[in-house]
Backbone atoms as SQL, in Angstrom:
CREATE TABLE atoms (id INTEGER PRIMARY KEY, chain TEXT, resi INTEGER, resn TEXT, atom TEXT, x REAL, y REAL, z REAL);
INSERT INTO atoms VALUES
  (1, 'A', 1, 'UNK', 'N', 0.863, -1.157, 0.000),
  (2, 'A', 1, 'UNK', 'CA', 0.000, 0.000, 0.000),
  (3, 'A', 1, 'UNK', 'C', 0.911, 1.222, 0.000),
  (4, 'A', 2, 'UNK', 'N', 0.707, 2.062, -0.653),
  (5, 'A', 2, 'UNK', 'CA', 1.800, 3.377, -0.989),
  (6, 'A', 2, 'UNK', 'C', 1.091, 4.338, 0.212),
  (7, 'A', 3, 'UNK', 'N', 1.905, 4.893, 0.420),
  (8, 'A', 3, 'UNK', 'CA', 1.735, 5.831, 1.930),
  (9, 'A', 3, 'UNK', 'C', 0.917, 7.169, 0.986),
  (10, 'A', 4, 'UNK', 'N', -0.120, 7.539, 1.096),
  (11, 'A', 4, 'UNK', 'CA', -1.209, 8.788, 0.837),
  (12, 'A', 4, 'UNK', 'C', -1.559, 9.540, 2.007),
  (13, 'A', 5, 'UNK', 'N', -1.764, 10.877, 1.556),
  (14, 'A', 5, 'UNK', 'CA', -2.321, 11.910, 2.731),
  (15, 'A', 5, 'UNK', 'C', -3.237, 11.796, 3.389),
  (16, 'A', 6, 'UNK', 'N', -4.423, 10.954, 2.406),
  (17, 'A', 6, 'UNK', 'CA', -5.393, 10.532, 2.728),
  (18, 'A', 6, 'UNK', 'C', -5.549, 9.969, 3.591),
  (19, 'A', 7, 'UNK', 'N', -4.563, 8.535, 3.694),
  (20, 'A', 7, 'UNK', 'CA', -4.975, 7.491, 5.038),
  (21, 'A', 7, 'UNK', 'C', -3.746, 7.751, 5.816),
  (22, 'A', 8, 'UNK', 'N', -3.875, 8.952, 6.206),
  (23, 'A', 8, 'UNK', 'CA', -2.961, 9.248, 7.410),
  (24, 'A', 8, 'UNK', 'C', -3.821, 10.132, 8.838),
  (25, 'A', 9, 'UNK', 'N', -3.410, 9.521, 10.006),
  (26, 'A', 9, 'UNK', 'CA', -4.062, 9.838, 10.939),
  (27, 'A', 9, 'UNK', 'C', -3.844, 11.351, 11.193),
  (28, 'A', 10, 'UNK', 'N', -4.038, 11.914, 12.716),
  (29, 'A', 10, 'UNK', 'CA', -3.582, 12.921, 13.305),
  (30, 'A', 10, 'UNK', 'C', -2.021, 12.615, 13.894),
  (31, 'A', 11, 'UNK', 'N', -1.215, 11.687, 13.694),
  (32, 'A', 11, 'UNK', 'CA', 0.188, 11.695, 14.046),
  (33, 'A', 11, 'UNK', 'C', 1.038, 11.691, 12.783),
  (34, 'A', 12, 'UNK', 'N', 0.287, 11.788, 11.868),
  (35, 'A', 12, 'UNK', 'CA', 0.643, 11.782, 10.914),
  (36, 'A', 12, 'UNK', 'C', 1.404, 10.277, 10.130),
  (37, 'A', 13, 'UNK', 'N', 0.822, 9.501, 10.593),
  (38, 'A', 13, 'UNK', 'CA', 1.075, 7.987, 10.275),
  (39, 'A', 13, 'UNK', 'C', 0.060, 7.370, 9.360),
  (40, 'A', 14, 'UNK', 'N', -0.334, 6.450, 9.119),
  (41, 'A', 14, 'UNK', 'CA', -0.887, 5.823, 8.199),
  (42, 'A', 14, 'UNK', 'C', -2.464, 5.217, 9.219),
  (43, 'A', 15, 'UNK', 'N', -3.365, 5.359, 8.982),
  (44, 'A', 15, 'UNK', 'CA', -4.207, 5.128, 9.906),
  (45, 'A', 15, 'UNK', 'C', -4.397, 3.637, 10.059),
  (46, 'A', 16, 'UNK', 'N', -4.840, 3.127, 11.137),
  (47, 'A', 16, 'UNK', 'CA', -5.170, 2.296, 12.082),
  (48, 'A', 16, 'UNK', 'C', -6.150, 0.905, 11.047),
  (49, 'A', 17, 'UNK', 'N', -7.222, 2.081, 10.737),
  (50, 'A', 17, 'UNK', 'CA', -8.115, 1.192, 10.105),
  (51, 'A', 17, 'UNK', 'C', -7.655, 1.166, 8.623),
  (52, 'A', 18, 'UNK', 'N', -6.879, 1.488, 7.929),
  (53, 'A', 18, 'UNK', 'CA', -6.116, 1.202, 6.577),
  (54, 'A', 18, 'UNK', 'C', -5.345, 0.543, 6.319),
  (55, 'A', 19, 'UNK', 'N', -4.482, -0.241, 7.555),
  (56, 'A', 19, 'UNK', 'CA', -4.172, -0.955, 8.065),
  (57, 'A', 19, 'UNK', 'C', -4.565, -2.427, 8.439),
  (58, 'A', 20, 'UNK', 'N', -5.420, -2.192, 8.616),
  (59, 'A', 20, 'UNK', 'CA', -6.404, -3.437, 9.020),
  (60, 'A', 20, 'UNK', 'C', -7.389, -3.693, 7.814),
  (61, 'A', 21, 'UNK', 'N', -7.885, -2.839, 7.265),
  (62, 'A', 21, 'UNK', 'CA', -8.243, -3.436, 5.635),
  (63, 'A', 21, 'UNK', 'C', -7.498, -3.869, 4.625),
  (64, 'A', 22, 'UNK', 'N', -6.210, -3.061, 4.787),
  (65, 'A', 22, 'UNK', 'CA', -4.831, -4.301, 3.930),
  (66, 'A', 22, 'UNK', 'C', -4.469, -5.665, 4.478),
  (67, 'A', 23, 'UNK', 'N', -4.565, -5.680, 6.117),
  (68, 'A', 23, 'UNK', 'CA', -4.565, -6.944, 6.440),
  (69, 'A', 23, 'UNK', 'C', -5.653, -7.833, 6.198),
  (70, 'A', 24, 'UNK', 'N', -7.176, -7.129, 6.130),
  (71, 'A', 24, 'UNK', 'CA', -8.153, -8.680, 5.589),
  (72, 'A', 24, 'UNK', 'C', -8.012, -8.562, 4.003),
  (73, 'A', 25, 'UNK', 'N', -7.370, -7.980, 3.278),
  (74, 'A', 25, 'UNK', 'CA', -7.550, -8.183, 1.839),
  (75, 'A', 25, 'UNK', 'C', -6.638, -9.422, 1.783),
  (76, 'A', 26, 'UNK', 'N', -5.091, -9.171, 2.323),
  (77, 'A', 26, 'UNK', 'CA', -3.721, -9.843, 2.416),
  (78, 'A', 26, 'UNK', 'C', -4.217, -11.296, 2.579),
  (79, 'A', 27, 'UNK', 'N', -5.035, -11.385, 3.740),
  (80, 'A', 27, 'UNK', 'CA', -5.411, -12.943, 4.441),
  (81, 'A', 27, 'UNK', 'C', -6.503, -13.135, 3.403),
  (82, 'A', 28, 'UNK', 'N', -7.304, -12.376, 3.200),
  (83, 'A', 28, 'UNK', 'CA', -8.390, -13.053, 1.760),
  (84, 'A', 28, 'UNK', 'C', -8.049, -13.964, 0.594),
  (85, 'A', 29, 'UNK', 'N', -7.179, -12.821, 0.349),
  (86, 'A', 29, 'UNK', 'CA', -6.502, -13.195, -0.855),
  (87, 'A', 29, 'UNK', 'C', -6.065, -14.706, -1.122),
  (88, 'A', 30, 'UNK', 'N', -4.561, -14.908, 0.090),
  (89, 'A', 30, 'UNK', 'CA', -4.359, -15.777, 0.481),
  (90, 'A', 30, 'UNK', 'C', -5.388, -16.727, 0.730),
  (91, 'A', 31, 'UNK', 'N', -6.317, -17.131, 1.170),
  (92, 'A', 31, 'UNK', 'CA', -7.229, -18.097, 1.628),
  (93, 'A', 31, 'UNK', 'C', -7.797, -18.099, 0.292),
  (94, 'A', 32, 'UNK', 'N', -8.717, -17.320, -0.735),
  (95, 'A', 32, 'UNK', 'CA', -9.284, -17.751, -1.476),
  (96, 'A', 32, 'UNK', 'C', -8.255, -17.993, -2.943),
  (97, 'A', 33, 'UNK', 'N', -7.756, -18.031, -2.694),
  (98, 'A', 33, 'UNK', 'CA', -6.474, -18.529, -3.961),
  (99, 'A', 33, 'UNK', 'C', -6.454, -20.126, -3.555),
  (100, 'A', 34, 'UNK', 'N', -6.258, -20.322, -2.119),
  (101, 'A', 34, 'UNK', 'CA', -5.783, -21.774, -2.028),
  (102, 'A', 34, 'UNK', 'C', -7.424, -22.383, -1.982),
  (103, 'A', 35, 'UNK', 'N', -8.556, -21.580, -1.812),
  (104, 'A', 35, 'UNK', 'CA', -9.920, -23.243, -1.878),
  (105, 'A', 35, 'UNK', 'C', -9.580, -23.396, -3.102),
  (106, 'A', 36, 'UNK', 'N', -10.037, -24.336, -3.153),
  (107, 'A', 36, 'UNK', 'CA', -10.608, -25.214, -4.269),
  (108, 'A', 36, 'UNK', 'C', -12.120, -24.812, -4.924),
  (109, 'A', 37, 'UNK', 'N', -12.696, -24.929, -6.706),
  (110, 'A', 37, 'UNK', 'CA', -13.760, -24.474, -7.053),
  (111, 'A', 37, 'UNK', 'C', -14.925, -24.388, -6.234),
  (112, 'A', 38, 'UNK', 'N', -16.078, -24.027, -6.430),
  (113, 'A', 38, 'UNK', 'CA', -17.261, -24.297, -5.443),
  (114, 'A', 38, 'UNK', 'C', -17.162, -23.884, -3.896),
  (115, 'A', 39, 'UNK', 'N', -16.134, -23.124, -3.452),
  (116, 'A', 39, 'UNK', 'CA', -16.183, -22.595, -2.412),
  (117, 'A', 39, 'UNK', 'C', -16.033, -21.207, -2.267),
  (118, 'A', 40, 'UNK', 'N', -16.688, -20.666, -1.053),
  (119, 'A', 40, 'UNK', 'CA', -16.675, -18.621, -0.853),
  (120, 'A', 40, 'UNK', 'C', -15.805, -18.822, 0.214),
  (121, 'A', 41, 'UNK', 'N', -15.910, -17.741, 0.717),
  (122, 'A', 41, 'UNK', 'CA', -15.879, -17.383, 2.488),
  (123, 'A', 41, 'UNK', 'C', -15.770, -15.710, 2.282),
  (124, 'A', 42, 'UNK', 'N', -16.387, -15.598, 3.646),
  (125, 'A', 42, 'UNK', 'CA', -16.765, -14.258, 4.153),
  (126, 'A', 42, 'UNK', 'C', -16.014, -13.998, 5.950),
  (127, 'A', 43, 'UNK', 'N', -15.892, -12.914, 5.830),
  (128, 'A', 43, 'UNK', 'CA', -14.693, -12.725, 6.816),
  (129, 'A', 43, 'UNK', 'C', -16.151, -12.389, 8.467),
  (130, 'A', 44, 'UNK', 'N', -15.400, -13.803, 9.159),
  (131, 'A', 44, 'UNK', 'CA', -16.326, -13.020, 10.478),
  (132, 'A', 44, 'UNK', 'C', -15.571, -12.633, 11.352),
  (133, 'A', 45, 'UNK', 'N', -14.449, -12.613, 11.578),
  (134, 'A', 45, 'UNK', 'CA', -13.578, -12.266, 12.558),
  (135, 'A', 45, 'UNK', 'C', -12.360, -11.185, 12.254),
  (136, 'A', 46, 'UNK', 'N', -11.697, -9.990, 13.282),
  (137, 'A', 46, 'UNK', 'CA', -10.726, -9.562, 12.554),
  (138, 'A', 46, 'UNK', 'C', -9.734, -9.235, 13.679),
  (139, 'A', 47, 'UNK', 'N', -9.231, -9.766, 13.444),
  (140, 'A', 47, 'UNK', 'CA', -7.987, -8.881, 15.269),
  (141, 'A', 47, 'UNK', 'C', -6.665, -8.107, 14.316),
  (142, 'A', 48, 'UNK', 'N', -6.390, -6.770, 14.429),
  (143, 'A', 48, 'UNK', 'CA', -5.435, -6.187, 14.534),
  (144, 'A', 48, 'UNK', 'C', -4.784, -6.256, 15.704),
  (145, 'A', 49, 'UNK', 'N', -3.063, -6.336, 15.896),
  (146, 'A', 49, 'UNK', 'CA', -2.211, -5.659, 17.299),
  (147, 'A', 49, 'UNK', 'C', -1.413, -4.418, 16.024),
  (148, 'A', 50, 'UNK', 'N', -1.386, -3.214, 16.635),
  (149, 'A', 50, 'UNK', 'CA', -0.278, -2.216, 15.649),
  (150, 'A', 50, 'UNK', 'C', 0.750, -2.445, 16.546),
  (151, 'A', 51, 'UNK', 'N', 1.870, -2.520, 16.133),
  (152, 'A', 51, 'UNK', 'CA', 3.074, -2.521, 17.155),
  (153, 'A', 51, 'UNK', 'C', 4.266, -1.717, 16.542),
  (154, 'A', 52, 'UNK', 'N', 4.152, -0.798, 15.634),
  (155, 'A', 52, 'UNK', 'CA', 4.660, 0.517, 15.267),
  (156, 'A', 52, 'UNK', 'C', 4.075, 1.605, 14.525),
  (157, 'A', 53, 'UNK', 'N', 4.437, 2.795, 14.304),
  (158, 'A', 53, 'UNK', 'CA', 3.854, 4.091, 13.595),
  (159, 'A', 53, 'UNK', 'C', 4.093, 3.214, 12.165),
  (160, 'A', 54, 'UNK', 'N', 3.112, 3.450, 11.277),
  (161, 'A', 54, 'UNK', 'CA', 3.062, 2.849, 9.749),
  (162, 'A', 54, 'UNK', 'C', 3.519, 4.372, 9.269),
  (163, 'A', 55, 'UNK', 'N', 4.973, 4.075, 8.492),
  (164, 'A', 55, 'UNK', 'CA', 4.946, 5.033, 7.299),
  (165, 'A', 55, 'UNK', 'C', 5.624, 4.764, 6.172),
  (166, 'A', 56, 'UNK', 'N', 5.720, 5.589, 4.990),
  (167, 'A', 56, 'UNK', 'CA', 5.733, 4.926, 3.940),
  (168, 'A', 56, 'UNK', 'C', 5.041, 4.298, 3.088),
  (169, 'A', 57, 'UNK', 'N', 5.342, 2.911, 2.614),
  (170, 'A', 57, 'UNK', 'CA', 5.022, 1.951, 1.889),
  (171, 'A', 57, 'UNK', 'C', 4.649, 0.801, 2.605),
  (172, 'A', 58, 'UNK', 'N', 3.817, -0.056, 2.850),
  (173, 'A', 58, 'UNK', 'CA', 2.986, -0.788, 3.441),
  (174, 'A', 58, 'UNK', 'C', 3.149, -2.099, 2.747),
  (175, 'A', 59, 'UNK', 'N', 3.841, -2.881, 2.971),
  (176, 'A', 59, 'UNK', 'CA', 3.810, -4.434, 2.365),
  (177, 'A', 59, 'UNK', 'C', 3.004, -5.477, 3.281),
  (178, 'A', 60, 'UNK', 'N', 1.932, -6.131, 2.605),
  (179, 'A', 60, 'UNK', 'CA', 1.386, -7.137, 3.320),
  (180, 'A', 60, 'UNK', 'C', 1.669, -8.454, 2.780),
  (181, 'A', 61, 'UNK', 'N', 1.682, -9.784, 3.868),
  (182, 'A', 61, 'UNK', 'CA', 2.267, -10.721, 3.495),
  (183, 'A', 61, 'UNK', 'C', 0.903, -11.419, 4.506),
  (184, 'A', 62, 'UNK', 'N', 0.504, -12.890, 3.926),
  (185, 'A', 62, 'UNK', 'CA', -0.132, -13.732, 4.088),
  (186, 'A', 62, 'UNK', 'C', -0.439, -14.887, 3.324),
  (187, 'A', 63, 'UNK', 'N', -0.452, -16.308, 4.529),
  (188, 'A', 63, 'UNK', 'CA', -0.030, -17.458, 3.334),
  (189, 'A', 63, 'UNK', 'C', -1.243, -18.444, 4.504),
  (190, 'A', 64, 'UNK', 'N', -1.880, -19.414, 3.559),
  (191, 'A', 64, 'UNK', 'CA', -2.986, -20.099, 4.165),
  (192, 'A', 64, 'UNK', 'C', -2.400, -21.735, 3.392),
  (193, 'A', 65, 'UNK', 'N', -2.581, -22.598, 3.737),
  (194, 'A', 65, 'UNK', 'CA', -2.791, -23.653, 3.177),
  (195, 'A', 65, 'UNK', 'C', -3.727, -24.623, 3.885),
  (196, 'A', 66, 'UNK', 'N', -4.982, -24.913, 2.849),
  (197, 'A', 66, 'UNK', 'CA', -5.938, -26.171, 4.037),
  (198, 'A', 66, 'UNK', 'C', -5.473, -27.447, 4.393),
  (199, 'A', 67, 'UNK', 'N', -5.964, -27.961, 5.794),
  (200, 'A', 67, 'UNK', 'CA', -5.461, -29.342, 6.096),
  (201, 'A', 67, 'UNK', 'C', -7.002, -29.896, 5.773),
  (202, 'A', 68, 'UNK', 'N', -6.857, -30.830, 4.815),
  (203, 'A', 68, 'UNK', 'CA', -8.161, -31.743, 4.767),
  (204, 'A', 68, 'UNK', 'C', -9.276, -30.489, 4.696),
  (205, 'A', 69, 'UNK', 'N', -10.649, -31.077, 4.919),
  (206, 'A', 69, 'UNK', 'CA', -11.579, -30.758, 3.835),
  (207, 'A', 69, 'UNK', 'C', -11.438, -28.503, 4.461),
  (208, 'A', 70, 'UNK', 'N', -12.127, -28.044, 3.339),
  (209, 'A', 70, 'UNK', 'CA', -11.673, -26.206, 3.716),
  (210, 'A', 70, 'UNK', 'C', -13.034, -26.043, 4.146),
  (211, 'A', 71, 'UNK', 'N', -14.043, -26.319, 4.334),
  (212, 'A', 71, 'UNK', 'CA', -15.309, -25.505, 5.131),
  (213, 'A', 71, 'UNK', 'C', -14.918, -25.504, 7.128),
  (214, 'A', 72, 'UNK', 'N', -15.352, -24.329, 6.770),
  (215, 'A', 72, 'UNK', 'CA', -15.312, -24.386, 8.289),
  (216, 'A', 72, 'UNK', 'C', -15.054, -22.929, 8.696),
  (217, 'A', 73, 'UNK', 'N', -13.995, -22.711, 9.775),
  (218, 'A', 73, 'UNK', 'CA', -13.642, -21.472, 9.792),
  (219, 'A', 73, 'UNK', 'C', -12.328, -21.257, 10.097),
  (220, 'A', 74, 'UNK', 'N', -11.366, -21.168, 8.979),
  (221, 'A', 74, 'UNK', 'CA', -10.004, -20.895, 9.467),
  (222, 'A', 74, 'UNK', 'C', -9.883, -19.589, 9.566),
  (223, 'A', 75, 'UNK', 'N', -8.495, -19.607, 10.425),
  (224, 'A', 75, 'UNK', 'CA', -7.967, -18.439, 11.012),
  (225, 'A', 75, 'UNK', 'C', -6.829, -18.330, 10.273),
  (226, 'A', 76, 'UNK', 'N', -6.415, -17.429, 9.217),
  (227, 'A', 76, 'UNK', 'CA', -5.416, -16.890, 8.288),
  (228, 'A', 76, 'UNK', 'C', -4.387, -15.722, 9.208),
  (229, 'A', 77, 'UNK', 'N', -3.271, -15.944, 9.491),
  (230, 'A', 77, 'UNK', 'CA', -2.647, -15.148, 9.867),
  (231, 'A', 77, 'UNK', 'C', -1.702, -14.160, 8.579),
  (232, 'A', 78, 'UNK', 'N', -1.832, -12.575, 9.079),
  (233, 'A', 78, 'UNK', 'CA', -0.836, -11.698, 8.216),
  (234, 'A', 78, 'UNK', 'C', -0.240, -10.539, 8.711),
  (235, 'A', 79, 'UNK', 'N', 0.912, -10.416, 8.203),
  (236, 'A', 79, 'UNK', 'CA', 2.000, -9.224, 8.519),
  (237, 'A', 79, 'UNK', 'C', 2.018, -8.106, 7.822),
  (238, 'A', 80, 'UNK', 'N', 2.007, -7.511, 7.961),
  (239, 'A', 80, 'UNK', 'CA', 2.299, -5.885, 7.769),
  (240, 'A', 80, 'UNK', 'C', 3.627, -5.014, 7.930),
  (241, 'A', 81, 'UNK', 'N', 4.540, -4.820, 7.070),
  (242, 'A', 81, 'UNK', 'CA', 5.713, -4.480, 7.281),
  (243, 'A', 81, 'UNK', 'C', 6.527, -3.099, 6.406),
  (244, 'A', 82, 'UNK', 'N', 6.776, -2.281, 6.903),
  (245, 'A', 82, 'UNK', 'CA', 7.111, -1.244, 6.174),
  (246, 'A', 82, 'UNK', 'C', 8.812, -1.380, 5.250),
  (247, 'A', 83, 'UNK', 'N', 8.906, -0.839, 4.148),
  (248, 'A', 83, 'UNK', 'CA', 10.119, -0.843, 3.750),
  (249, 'A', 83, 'UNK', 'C', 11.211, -1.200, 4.071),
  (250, 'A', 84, 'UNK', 'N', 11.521, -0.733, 5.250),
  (251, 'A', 84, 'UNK', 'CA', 12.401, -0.945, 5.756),
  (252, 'A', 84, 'UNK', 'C', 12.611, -2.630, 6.685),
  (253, 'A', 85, 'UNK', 'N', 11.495, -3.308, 6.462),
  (254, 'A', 85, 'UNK', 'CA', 11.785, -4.432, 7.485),
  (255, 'A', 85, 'UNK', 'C', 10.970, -4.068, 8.899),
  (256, 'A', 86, 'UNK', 'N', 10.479, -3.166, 9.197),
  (257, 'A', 86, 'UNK', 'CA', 9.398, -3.082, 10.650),
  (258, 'A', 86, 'UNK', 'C', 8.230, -3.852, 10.306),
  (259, 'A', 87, 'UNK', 'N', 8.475, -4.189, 11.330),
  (260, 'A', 87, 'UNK', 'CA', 6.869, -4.979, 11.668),
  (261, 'A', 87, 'UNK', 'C', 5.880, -3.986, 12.288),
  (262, 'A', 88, 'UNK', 'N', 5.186, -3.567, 11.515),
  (263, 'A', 88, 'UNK', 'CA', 4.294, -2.402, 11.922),
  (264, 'A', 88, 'UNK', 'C', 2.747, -2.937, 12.249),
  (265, 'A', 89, 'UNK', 'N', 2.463, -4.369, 12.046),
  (266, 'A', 89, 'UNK', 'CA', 0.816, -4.723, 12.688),
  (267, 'A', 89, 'UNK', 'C', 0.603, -6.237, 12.230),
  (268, 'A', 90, 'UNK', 'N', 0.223, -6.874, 12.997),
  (269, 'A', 90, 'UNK', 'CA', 0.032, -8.096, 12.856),
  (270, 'A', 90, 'UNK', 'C', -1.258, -8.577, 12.709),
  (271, 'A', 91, 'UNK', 'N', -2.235, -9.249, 11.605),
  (272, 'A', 91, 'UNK', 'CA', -3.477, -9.247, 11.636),
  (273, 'A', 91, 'UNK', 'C', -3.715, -10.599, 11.664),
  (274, 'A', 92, 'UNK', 'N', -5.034, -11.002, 12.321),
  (275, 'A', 92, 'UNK', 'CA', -5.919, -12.115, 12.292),
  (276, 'A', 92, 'UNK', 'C', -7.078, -12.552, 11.614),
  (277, 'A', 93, 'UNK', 'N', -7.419, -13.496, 10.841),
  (278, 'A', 93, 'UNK', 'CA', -8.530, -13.342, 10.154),
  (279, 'A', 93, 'UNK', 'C', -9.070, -14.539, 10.360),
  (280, 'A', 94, 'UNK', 'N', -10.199, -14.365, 10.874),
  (281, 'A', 94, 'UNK', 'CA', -10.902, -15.592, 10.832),
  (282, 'A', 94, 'UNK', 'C', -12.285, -15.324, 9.736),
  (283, 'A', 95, 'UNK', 'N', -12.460, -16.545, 8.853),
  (284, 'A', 95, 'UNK', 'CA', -12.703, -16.681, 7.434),
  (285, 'A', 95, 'UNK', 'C', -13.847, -17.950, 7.259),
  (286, 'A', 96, 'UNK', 'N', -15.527, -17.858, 7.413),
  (287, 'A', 96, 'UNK', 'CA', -16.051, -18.672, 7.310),
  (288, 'A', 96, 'UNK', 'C', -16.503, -18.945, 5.622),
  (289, 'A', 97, 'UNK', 'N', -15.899, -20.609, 5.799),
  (290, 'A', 97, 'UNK', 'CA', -15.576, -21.089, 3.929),
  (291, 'A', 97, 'UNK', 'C', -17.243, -21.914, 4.349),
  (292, 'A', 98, 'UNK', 'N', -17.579, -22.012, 3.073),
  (293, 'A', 98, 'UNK', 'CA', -18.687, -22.979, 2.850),
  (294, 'A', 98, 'UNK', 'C', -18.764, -22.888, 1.369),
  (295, 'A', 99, 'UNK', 'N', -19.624, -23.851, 0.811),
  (296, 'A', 99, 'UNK', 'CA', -20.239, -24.002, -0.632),
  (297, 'A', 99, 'UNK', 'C', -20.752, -22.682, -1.342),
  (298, 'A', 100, 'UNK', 'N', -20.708, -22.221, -2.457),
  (299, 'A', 100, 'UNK', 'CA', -20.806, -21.243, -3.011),
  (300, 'A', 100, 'UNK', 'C', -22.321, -21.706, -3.619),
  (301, 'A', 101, 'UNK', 'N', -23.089, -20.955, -4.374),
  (302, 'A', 101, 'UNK', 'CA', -24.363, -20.785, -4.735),
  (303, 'A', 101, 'UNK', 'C', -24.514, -21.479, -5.779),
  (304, 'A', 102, 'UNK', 'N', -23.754, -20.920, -6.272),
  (305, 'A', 102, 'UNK', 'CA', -23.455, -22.031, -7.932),
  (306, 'A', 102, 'UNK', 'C', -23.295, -23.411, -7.975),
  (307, 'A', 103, 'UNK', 'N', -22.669, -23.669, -6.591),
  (308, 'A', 103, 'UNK', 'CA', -22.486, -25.584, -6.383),
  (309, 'A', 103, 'UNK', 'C', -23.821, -26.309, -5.734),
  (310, 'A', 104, 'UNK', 'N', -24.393, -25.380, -5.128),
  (311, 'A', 104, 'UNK', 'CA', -25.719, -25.873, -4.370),
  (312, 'A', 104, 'UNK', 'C', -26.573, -26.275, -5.600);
């Protein structure tokens, strides 16, 4: 995510919640790349921790792989890390998979 004026707080950092929508895209992504056809999921869970000022450039990283069958509700973990190598927020996603409309 490229650092904008826009999603910058009053400290002049990258805001909180812009942050946390790059982290459920990151874990989305990740998770729906690895189901298999005939499956969705919709995000019911979300935990951010920030554990530095975000500035700059915003790299998100997240990797899922299913054990045995994917319905259910996994929890996708992802990082958030600025240019330089900071770990600027760590996100949680929990991700309920089921059958898509089209397979029913």
């Amino acid at each position: 995510m490229n650092d904008r004026r826009r999603i910058h707080n009053h400290l002049n950092s990258i805001h909180a919640i812009a942050l946390a929508n790059l982290g459920e895209f990151a874990t989305g992504l990740a998770l729906l790349t690895a189901l298999p056809a005939g499956r969705r999921a919709i995000l019911v869970e979300l935990r951010v921790q920030y554990l530095h000022k975000a500035r700059g450039r915003i790299i998100a990283e997240a990797a899922w792989q299913p054990d045995g069958e994917p319905d259910g509700e996994p929890v996708v973990q992802g990082r958030l890390h600025d240019e330089d190598g900071h770990h600027v927020a760590t996100v949680e996603a929990t991700w309920k998979v089921g059958a898509s409309n089209e397979s029913r």
